[in-house]
C-alpha positions in Angstrom: 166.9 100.1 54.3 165.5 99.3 57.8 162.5 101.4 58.9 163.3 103.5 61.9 161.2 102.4 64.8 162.2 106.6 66.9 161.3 109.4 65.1 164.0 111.7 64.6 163.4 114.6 67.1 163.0 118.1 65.6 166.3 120.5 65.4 166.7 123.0 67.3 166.6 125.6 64.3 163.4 123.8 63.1 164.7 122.7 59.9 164.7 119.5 58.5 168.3 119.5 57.4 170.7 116.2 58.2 172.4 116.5 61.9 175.0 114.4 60.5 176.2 114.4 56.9 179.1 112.0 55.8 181.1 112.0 52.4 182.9 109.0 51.0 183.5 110.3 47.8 183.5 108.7 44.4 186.5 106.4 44.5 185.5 103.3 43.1 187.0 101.3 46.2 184.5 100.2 48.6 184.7 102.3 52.2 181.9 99.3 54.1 183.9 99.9 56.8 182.6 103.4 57.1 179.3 102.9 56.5 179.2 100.2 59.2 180.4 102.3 62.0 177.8 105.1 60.9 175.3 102.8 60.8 176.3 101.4 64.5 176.1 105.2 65.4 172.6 106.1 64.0 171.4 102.4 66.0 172.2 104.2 68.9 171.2 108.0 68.1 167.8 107.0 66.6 166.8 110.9 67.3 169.8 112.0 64.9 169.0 112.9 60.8 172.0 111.0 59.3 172.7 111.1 55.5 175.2 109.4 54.0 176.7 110.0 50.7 178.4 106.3 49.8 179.3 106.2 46.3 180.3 102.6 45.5 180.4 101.7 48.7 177.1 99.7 50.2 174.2 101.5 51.1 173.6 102.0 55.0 170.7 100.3 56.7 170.0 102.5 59.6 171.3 105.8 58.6 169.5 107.6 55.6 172.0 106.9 52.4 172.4 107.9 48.6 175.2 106.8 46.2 175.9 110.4 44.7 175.3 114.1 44.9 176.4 117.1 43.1 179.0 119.1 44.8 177.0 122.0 45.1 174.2 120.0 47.0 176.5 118.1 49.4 178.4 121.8 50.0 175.0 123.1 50.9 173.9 120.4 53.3 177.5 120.2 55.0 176.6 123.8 55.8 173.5 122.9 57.5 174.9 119.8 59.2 175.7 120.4 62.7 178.7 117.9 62.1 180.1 116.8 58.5 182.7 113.4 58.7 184.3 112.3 55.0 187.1 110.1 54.2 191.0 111.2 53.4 190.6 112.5 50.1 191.3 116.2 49.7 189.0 117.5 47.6 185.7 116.2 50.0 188.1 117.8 53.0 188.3 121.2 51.0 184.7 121.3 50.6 183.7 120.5 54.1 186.0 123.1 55.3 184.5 125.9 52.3 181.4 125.4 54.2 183.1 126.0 57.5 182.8 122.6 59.4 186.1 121.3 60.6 185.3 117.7 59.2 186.0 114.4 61.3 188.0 112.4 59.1 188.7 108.3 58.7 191.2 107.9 55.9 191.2 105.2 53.6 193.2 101.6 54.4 194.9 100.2 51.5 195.4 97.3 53.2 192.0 96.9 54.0 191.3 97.3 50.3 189.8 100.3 50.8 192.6 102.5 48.4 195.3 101.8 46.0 197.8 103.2 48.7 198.1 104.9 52.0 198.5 108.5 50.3 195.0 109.1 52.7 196.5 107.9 55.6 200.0 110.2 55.0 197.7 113.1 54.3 195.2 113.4 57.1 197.8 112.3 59.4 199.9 115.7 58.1 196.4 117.7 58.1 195.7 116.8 62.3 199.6 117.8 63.2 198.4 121.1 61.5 194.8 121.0 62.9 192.8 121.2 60.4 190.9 118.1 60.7 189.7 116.0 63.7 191.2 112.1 62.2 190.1 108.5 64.1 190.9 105.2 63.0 188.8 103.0 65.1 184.6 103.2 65.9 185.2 104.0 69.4 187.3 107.5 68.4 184.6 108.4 65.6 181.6 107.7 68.4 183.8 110.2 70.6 184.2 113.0 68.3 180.7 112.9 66.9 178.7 113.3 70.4 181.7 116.0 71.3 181.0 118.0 68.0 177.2 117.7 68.5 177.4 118.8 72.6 179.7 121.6 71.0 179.4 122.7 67.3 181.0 125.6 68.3 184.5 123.6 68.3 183.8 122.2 64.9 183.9 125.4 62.9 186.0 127.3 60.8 185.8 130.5 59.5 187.1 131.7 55.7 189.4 133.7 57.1 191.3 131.0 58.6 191.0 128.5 55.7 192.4 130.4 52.9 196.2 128.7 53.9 194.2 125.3 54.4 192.8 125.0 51.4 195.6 126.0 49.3 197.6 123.2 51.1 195.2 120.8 50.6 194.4 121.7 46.9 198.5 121.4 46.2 198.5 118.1 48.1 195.5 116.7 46.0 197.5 117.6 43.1 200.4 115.9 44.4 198.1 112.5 45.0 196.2 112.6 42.0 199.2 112.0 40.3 201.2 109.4 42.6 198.0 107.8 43.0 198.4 105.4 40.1 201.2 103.3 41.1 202.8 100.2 39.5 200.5 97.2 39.4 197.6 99.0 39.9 195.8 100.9 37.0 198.9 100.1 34.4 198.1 97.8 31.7 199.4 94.9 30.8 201.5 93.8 28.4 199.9 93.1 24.5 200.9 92.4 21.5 202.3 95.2 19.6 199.7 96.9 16.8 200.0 96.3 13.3 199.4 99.6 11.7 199.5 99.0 8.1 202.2 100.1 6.1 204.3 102.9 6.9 204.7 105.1 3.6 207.4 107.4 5.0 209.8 106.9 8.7 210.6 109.8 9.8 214.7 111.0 10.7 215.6 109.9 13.9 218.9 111.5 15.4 220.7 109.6 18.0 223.1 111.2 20.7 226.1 109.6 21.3 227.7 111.2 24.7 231.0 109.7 24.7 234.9 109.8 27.0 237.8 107.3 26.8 235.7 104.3 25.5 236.8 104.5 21.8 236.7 100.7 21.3 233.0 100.3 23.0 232.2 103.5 21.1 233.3 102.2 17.9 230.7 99.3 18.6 228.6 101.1 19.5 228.4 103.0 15.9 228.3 99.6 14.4 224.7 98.7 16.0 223.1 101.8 15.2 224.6 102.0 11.7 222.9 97.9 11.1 219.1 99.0 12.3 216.5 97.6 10.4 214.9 101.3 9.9 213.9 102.4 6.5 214.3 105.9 7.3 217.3 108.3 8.0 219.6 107.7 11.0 221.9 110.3 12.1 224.2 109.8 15.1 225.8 113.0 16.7 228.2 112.0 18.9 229.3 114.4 21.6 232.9 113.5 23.4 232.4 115.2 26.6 236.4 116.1 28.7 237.8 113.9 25.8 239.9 114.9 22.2 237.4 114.5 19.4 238.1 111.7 17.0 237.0 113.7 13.5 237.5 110.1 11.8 234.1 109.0 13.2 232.3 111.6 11.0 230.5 110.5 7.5 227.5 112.5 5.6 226.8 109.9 3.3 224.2 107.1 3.1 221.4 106.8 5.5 223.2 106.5 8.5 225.8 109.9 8.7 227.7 110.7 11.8 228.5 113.5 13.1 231.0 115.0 16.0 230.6 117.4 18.2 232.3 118.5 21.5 230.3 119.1 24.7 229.6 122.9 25.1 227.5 123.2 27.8 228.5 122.0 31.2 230.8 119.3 31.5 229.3 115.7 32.2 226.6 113.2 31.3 224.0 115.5 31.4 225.2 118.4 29.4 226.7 116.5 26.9 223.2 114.9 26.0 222.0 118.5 25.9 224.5 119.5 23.3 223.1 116.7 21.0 219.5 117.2 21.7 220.3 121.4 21.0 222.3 120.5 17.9 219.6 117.6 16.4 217.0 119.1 13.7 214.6 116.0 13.8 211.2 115.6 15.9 212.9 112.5 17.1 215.7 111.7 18.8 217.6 109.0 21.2 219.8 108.5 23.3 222.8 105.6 23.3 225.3 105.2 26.0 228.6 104.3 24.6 228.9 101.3 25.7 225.4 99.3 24.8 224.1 98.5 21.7 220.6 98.6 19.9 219.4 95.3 18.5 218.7 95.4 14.8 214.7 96.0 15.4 215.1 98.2 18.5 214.2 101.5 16.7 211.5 100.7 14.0 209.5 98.9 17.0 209.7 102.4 19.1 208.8 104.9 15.8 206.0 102.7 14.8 204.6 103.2 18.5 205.2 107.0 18.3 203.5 107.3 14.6 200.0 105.0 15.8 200.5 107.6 19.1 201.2 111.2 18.4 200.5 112.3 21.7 203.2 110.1 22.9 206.1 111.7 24.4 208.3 109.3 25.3 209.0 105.3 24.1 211.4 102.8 26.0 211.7 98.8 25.8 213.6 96.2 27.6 217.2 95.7 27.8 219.7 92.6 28.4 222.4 93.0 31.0 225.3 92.1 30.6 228.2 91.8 33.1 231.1 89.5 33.4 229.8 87.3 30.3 226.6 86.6 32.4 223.3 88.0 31.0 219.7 88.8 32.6 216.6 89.7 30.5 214.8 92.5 31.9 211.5 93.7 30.7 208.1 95.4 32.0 205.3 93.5 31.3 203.2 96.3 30.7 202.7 99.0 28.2 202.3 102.0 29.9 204.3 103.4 33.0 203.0 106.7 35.2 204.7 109.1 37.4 203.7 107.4 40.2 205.2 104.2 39.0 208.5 105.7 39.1 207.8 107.1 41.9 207.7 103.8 43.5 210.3 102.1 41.4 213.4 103.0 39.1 212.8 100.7 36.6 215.6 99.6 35.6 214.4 98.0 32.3 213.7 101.7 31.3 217.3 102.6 30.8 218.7 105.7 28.8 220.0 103.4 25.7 215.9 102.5 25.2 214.3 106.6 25.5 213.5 107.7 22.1 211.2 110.8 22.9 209.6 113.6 20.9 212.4 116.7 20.8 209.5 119.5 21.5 208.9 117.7 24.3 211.7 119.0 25.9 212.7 122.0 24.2 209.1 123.3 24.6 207.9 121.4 26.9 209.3 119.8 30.8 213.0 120.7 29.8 215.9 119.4 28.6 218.1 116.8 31.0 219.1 118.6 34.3 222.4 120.0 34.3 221.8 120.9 38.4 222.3 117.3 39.3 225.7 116.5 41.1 227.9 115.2 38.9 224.9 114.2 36.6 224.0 110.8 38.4 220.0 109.7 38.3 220.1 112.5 35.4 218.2 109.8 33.4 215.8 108.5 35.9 214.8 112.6 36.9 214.0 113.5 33.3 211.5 110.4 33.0 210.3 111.7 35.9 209.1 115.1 34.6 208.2 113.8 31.2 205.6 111.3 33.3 204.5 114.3 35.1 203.2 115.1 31.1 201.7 111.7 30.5 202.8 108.2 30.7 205.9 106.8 29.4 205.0 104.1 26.7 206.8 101.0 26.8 207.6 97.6 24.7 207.5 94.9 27.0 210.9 93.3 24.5 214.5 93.8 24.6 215.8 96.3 22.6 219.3 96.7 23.9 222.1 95.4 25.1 223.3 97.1 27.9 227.0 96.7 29.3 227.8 97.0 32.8 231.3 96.6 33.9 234.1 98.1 36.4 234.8 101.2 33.8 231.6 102.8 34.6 231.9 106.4 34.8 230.1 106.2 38.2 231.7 103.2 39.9 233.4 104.1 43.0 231.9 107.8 43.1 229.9 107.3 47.0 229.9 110.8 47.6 228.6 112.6 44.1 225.7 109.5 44.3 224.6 110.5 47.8 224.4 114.2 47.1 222.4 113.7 43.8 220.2 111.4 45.2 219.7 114.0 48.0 219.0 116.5 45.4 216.3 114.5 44.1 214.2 113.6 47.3 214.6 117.4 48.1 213.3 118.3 44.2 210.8 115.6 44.4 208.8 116.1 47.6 206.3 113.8 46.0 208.3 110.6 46.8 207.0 111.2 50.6 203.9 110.2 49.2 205.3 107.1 48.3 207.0 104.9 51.1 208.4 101.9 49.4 209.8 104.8 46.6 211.7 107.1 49.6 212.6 103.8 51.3 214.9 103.1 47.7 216.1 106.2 47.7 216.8 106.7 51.0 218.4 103.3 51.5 220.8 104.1 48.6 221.8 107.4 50.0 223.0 105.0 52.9 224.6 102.3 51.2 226.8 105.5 49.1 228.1 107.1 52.3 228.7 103.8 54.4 230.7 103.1 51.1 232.3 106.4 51.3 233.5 105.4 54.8 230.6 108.0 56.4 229.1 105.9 59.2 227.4 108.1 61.3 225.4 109.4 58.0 225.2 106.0 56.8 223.3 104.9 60.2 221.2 108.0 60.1 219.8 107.4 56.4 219.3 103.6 57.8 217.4 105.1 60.3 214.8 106.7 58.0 215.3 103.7 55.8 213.3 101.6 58.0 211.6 103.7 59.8 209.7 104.4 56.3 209.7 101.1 55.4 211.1 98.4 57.7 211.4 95.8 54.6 213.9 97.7 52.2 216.5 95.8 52.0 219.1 98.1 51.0 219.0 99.6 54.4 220.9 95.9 55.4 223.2 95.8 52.3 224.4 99.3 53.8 224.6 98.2 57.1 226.8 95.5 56.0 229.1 97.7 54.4 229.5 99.4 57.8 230.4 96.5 59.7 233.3 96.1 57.0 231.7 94.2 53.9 233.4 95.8 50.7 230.7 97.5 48.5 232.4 95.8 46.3 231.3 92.5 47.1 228.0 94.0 47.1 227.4 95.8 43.9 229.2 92.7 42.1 226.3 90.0 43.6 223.9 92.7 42.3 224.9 93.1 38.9 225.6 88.9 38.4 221.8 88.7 38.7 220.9 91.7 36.2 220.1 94.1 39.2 221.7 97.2 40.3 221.4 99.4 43.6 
């Protein structure tokens, strides 16, 4: 560090406490840019005490510097600090405010490299509309607030009394980041080779729930690909006809693979007929199986051998291939593990409801069974690997494992209105995907591609609106805006699914 060539002059109260302290935090990405304008500062205010607290990021030159502290030093010395300035993450913002400095704040620039994402930037951005930080994002700003604060300390404090709210908000906001902050491509591993584990001595039954209406030919084949798994242990299929006469003729107790049939007792749909079979299972185990795809013959002794090696696994999924009009398309994660915030940022399509094979108690004791609110039960997949991520991440085998059929007779082709208002259900239910631009971008842009499909304009413009205005690059706000100007959704939807994509 450089040797100061000005002797700091004495503070007014005598002590020999920083005039300046500034957190960075512990995040292992490097904040230089930070540093540098502090540095820059101190140059010029030779007869200021600066300490900064850097972590991993390099070491000042000018200023006085050191990589870590504990909390309850740094608490103490932002106390005695006539001014305290940190970076966007919450918890250094809670503790400068706990020891009643209203903290100037420069959030963290992914794209500088300086985060993982802009969750920083969304959050001190929310925390100045409210006032409860002073926010810059450029040297000249930070110079400005820091000669203010020092003229006026008095404008840089806060009492307890009006930061109980504050820091409640902040705490449930961290919360909210620290688990959207892993996104996809990221922290999430890569794809490896699946473990050989020895010998398995003893599978365990797996039950598999059949929901099922008007496809008794797709049904039947179904049966077929469950019935010819490779799995040593017990399979036992409860399918559960949901608005749909029964077909008792399915049913067989015999063997290793029995069937049984069930009627949907709970409420009518996708969702609650799943729920009838997950209620009426007695295994730890148990899948799903949409009537109309099919498990390859290794599909399920890949997933329980995951879930044995794993017990604190939750949930398993694997890849799928698409078929639609006799064209196919592989689609498979390369990676093993996926996270909430990985979902939040993407559907994943490759981690379909034919693949989930998830602990029962998981549910029934744990995040719940599927949702039964959701309009007309559409997403009802996608939101209940959202709350069993919220758990712990969703393990994945970067293979196919189905085949999944998508064709004109889908229970949800042509329904515009019941998609918009569950995907409107879900952004309200999930405040978290705000978090997440390019994941309320999707979302938002399919709202608007369902209600310019369902002949809404002015609500289809509207949702394009926020489309782009959250991210200018999604393109399903222009696939909806071609529907408005008169492109069938059709026309759409069919391009889509001819390269293995949806919506």
């Amino acid at each position: 560090m450089t040797e100061q060539t000005t002797r700091p002059a004495p503070r007014p109260d005598g002590s020999d406490h920083p005039d300046v302290v500034v957190s960075i935090g512990t995040d292992h990405h490097a904040f230089d840019r930070l540093v540098r304008w502090i540095d820059d500062y101190a140059l010029a205010r030779r007869d200021l005490r600066i300490l900064v607290q850097h972590g991993h990021s390099a070491a000042p030159e000018v200023a006085s510097g050191t990589p870590f502290l504990p909390g309850e030093d740094l608490g103490g010395l932002m106390g005695a600090a006539r001014v305290v300035v940190t970076h966007g993450g919450p918890g250094t913002i809670v503790q400068a405010r706990r020891a009643g400095r209203l903290p100037v704040v420069v959030p963290r620039d992914p794209e500088l490299g300086e985060h993982v994402d802009d969750h920083q930037l969304l959050f001190v951005s929310r925390l100045q509309e409210a006032g409860r930080v002073r926010s810059c994002s450029s040297p000249q700003q930070l110079y400005a607030l820091l000669d203010r604060a020092l003229a006026a300390p008095e404008d840089f404090r806060v009492g307890p009394e009006d930061d109980e709210g504050a820091v409640r908000s902040a705490l449930r906001a961290g919360a909210l980041i620290d688990l959207v902050a892993d996104r996809a491509g990221q922290d999430a591993p890569a794809a490896e080779p699946r473990r050989d584990g020895g010998e398995v001595t003893e599978w365990p039954e797996v039950t598999v729930v059949v929901p099922t209406r008007d496809r008794p030919e797709l049904l039947r084949r179904t049966l077929r690909a469950v019935s010819e798994q490779d799995y040593p242990g017990t399979i036992t299929t409860i399918v559960v006809y949901d608005n749909d006469q029964p077909d008792p003729s399915l049913a067989r107790g015999e063997g290793g693979r029995p069937v049984r049939v069930v009627t949907n007792t709970l409420t009518p749909g996708l969702a609650g007929a799943r729920n009838t079979g997950v209620l009426a299972a007695h295994t730890d185990l148990v899948a799903f199986c949409d009537d109309d795809d099919t498990w390859m013959p290794g599909k399920l002794r890949a997933q329980v051998r995951v879930m044995l090696e794993e017990p604190g696994t939750d949930m398993v999924c694997c890849g799928i291939t698409v078929v639609y009009d006799k064209v196919e398309a592989v689609r498979t994660l390369d990676r093993t593990s996926v996270s909430f915030g990985d979902l939040l940022g993407s559907r994943l399509t490759e981690l379909h409801p034919s693949t989930f094979l998830i602990r029962r108690r998981a549910m029934i004791d744990g995040c719940g069974t599927v949702s039964e609110e959701i309009p007309g039960s559409y997403a009802e997949d996608y939101e209940l690997l959202l709350r069993l991520a919220r758990r712990g991440p969703i393990r994945n085998i970067p293979e196919t494992g189905v085949r999944v059929l998508w064709h004109r007779r889908s229970h949800f082709s042509g329904r515009w209105q019941t998609i918009s208002t569950a995907l409107r259900w879900l952004l309200e239910r999930y405040p978290e995907f705000r978090l997440v631009p390019r994941g309320h971008a999707r979302v938002a842009g399919q709202i608007a591609f369902a209600e310019a499909s369902a002949g809404h304009r002015r609500a289809a413009l509207r949702w394009i609106g926020t489309t782009v205005r959250t991210r200018p690059t999604e393109a399903r706000a222009y696939l909806a805006l071609l529907v408005v100007l008169g492109v069938p959704p059709g026309w759409v939807t069919r391009a889509l699914h001819l390269r293995g994509k949806g919506l």
